[in-house]
C-alpha positions as a printed Julia matrix, in Angstrom:
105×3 Matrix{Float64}:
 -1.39   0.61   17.02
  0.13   1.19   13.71
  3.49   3.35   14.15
  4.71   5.96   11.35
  8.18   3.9    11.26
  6.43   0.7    10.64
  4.51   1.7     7.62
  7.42   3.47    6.08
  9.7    0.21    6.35
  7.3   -1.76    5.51
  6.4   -0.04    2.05
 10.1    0.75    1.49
 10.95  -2.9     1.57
  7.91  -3.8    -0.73
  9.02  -1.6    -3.26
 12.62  -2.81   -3.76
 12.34  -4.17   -7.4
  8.86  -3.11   -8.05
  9.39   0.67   -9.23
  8.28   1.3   -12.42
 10.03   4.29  -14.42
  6.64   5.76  -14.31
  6.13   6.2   -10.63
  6.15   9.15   -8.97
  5.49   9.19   -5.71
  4.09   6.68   -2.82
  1.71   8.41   -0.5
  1.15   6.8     3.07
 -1.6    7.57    5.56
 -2.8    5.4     8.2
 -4.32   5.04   11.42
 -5.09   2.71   14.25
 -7.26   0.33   11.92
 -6.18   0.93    8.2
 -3.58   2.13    5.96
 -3.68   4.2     2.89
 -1.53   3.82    0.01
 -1.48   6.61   -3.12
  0.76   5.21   -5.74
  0.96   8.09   -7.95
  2.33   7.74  -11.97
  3.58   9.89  -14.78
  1.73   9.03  -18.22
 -0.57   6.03  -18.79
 -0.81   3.48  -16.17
  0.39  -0.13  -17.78
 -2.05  -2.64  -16.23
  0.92  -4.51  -15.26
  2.38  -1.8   -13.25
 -1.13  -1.6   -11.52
 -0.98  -5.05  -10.54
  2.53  -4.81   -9.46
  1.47  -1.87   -7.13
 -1.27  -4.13   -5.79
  1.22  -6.46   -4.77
  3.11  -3.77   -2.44
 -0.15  -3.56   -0.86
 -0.05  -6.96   -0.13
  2.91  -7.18    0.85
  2.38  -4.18    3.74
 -0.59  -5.3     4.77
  0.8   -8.6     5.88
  3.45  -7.01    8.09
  0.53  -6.11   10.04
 -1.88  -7.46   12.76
 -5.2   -7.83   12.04
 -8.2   -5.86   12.14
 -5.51  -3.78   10.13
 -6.91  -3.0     6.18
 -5.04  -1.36    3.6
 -6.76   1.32    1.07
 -4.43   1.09   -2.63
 -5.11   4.2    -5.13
 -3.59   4.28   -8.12
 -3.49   7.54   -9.94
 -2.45   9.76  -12.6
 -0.71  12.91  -12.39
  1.44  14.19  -15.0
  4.83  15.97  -14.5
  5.47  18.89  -14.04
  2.6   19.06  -12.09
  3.1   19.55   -8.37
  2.54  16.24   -6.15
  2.11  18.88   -3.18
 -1.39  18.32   -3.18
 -1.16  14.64   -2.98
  0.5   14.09    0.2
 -0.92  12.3     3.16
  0.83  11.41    6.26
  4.42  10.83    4.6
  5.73   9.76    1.62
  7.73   6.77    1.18
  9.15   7.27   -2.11
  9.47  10.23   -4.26
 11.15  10.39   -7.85
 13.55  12.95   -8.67
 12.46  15.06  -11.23
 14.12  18.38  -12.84
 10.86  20.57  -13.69
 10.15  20.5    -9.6
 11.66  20.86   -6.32
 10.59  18.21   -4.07
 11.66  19.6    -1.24
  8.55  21.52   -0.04
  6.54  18.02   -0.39
């Protein structure tokens, strides 16, 4: 069974050092067979910082036990547009920004 503590650690720890400037949020969802992973960014989305997402995938998915899969979006939303509408289960990181008050997310 995949807990809601054990995904948030785990995609906490895979993002130390991989958070571009441009990131604004890290959706999780999961459930007893797969987890789901919205990394969502401000502006165009640098290749690199796609692939460097992909590797936080990677990175949860193999603190987990098989038949376990992992689902990676990558996605555009400009600020000051609300993320509100973007959330899934939890989120495991959210960037500070003055045009919006993340405290109803």
């Amino acid at each position: 069974m995949i807990e809601r503590s054990d995904v948030l650690l785990s995609v906490q720890r895979a993002l130390l050092g991989a958070v571009p400037s441009g990131l604004r949020g890290v959706a999780c969802g999961w459930n007893d067979k797969q987890i789901t992973l919205l990394f969502i960014f401000d502006g165009p989305i640098d290749p690199d910082e796609e692939q460097d997402m992909r590797v936080v995938g990677t990175e949860v998915i193999a603190d987990f036990h098989a038949p376990a899969t992992i689902d990676e979006q990558v996605i555009r939303v400009d600020s000051p547009k609300s993320l509100s509408g973007y959330a899934l289960q939890a989120w495991a990181y959210i960037r500070k920004e003055a045009s919006e008050d993340n405290t109803s997310l």
